[in-house]
C-alpha positions in Angstrom: 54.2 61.3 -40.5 54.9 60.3 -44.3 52.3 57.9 -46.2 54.5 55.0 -46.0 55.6 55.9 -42.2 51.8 55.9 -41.3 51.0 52.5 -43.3 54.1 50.7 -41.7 52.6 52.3 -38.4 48.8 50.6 -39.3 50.3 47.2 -40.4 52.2 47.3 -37.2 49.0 48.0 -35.1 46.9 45.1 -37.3 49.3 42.7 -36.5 48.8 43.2 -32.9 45.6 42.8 -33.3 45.8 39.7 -35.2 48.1 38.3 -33.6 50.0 38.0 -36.5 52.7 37.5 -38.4 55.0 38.6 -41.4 57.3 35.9 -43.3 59.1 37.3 -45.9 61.0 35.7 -48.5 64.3 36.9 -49.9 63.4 38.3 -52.9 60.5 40.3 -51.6 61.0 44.3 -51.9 63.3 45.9 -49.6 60.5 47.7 -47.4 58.4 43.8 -47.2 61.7 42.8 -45.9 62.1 45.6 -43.4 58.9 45.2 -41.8 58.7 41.0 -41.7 59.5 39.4 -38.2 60.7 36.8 -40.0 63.2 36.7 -43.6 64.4 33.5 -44.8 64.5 31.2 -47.9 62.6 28.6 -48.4 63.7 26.1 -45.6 63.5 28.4 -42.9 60.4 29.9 -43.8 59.0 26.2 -43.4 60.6 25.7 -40.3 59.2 28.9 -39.1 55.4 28.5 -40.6 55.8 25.1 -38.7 56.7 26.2 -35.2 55.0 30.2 -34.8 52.0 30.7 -32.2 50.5 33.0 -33.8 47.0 33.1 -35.3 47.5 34.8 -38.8 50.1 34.1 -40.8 50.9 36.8 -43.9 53.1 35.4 -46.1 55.3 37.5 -48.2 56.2 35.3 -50.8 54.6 33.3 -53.5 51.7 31.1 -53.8 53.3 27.6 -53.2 55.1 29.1 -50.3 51.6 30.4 -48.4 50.5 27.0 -49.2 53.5 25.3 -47.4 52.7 26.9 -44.5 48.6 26.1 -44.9 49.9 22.7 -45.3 52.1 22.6 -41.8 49.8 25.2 -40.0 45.7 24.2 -41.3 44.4 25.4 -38.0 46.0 29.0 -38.7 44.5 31.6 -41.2 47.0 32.0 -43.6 46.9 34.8 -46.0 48.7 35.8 -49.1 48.7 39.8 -49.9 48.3 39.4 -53.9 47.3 35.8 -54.8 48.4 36.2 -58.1 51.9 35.8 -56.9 52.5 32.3 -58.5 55.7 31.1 -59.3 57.0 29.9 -63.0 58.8 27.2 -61.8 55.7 25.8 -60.1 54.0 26.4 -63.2 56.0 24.2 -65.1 55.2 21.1 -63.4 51.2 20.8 -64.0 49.9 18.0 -61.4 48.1 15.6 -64.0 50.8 16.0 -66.3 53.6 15.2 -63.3 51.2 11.9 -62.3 51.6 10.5 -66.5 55.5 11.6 -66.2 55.6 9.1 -62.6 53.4 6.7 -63.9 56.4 6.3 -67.1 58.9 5.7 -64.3 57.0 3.6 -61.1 59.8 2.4 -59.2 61.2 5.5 -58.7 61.1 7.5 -55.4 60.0 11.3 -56.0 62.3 14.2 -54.6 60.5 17.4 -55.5 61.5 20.8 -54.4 59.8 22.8 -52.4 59.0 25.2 -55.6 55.9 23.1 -56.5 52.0 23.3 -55.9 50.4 21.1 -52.9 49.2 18.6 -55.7 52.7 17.7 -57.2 53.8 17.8 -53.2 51.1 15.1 -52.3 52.5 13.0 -55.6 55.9 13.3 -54.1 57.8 10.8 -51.3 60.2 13.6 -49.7 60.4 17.4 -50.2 63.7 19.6 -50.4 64.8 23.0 -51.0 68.1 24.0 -52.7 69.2 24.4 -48.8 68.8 20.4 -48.3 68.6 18.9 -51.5 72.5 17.1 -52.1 72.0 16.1 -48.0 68.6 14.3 -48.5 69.0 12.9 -51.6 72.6 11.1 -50.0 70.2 9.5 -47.3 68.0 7.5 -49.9 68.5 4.4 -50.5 71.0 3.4 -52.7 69.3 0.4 -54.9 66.1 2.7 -55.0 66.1 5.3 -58.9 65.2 8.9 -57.5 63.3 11.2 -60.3 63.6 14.6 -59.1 61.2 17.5 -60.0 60.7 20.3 -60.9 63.6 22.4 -61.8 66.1 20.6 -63.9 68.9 22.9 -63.4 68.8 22.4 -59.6 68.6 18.7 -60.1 71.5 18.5 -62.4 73.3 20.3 -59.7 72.2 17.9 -56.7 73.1 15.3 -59.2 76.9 16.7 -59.5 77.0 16.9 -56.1 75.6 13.8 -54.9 77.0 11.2 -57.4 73.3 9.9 -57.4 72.1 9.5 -61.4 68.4 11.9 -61.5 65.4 11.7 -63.8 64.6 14.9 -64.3 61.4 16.6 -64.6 62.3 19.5 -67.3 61.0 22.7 -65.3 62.7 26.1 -64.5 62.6 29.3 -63.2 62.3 32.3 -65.6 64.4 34.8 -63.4 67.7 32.2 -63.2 67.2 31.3 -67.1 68.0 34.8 -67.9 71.2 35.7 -66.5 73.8 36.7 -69.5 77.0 34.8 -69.8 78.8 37.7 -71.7 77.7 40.1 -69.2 78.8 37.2 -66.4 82.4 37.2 -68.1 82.6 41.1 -68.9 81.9 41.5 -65.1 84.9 39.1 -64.4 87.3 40.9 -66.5 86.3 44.1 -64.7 86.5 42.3 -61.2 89.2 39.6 -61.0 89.4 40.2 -57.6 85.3 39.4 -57.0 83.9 36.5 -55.8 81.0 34.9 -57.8 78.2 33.2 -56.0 74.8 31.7 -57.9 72.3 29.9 -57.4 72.1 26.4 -58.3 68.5 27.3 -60.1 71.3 28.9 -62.6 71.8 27.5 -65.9 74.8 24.9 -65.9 77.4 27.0 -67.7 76.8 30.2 -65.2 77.4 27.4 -62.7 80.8 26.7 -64.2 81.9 30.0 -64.0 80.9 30.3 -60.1 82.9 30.4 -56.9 80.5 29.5 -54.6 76.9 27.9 -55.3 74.4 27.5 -52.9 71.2 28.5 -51.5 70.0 32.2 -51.1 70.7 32.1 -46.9 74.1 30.4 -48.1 75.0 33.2 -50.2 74.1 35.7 -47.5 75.9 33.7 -44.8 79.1 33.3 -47.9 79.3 37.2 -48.0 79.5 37.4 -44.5 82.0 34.7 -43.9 84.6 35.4 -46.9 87.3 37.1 -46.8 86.6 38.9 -50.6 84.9 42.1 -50.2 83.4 42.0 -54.1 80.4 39.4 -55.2 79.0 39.3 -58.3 76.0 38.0 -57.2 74.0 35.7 -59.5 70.2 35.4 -57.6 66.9 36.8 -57.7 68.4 40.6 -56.6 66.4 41.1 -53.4 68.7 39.4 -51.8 70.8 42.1 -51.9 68.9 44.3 -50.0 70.0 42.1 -47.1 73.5 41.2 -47.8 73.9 45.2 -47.5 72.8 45.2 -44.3 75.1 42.3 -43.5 78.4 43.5 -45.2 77.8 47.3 -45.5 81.8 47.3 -46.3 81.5 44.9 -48.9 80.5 45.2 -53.1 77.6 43.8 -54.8 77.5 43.2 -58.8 74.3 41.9 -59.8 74.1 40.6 -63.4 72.3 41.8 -66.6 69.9 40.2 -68.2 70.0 38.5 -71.7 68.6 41.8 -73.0 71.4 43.6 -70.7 68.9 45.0 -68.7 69.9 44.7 -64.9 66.0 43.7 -63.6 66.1 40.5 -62.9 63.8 40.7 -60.4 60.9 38.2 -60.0 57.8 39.3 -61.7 55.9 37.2 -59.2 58.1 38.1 -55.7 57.2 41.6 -56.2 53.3 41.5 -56.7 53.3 42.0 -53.3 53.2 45.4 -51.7 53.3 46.9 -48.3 49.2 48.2 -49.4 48.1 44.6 -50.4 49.8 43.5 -47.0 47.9 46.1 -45.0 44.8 45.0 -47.0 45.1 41.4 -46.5 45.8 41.9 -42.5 42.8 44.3 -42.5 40.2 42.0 -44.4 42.2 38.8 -43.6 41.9 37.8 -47.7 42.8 36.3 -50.0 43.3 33.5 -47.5 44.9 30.3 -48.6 42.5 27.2 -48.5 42.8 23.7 -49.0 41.1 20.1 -49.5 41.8 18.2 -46.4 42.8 14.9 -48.4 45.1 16.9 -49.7 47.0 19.0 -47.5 47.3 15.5 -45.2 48.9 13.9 -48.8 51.5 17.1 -49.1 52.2 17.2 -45.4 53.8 13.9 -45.3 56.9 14.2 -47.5 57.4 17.6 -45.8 57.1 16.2 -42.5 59.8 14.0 -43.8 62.1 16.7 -45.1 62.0 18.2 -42.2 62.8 15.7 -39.8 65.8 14.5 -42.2 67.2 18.3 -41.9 67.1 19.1 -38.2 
């Protein structure tokens, strides 16, 4: 048996044991994908932290995502293999510095998505992903101002889409700020016959030049259910790993870099390791804890999104 045969085969005894089990976003590493009972983006991940029976939850994501599911699941030990996995975008929206930017605007109900920490959550009236955002933000009331937070480039987007005018809190995420435009049009010249899908975390002019925007299960489910067989493919790149699986038949372009180097990656996404999840399984650290006032102030707006998605 090879190394990583035998520590597949030991995680897949200590979940037993645990009675546990593996969410994995994404944009985790192909073999955290291939050994997760569960892969999904943001929403479903939510949904799934929400619903499972089982005692240990190891999340295979980043930090605000193992503190979702803390948030919906507190009587569950939930554990995070490398709790340095934080996410930029998340980062971007400091709590204290969120509560001045709501104070400046107090008649306005807060959207923010689900890329946040548990603090800006508990600040928030309604949580969405880029799975639910245009629906949820339709269902507010009209004569009510929405300011939407974190990432700007999504809310632009949900703005578009919605006809609903957004004050944006300026955040973003480092990996869909770095995709090249010239490389985006080169690809196009050498693929006129390819589909391209983003994001809507991508920069507005990316955006523009898409066929297809939506969240990263809509992109999956969008390869499966067009008839091109060539994406350029403009998202974290782990994705990939299971739109190959899905469409084996089909071509994947991902896109440079603004340096040109094809890594676009998430620095974060891929602290994580199939070691750190044995560890964390094994030791049951670094577990994810929370204040009580707290997690009951975050739970509320996601209890809301939730029910406003089904």
């Amino acid at each position: 048996m090879s190394a990583d045969n035998a520590l597949v085969a030991a995680i897949e005894r200590l979940k037993q044991e645990r009675n546990a089990v593996v969410l994995a976003h994404y944009y985790q590493a192909p073999e955290i994908q291939d050994i997760a009972d569960f892969i999904g983006d943001s929403l479903e991940l939510s949904r799934k932290a929400a619903s499972t029976d089982a005692d240990v939850i190891a999340f295979c994501g980043v930090h605000f995502m193992a503190e979702t599911a803390k948030i919906l699941s507190p009587q569950k030990t939930v554990v995070l293999p490398d709790l340095n996995a934080g996410c930029s975008l998340a980062d971007d929206c400091p709590a204290d510095a969120f509560a001045a930017f709501r104070e400046q605007h107090p008649d306005h109900l807060v959207v923010s998505y689900i890329n946040c920490t548990a603090a800006v959550k508990a600040q928030s009236d309604l949580i969405c992903t880029s799975s639910n955002a245009v629906d949820l933000v339709r269902q507010l009331p009209a004569d009510r101002p929405v300011l939407f937070a974190p990432d700007q480039n999504l809310g632009r987007w949900v703005q578009q889409q919605s006809g609903r005018e957004l004050t944006l809190w300026p955040g973003r995420c480092i990996v869909h700020e770095t995709f090249s435009e010239e490389a985006l049009l080169q690809l196009k010249l050498e693929h006129p016959e390819a589909e391209v899908i983003a994001h809507p975390e991508c920069q507005v002019h990316l955006l523009d030049l898409a066929d297809f925007i939506g969240s990263t299960s809509k992109l999956l489910h969008h390869t499966e259910s067009s008839a091109a067989d060539t994406f350029i493919v403009l998202t974290e790149p782990g994705i990939l790993h299971q739109m190959k699986q899905r469409v084996p038949k089909k071509r994947l372009i991902d896109v440079p870099g603004l340096d040109g180097c094809s890594c676009n990656a998430c620095p974060y996404m891929r602290l994580n390791t199939l070691e750190k999840l044995h560890d964390c399984l094994d030791t049951l650290e670094p577990a994810i804890e929370m204040d009580e006032p707290l997690r009951q102030r975050a739970l509320e707006p996601i209890k809301r999104m939730l029910a406003l998605s089904r």
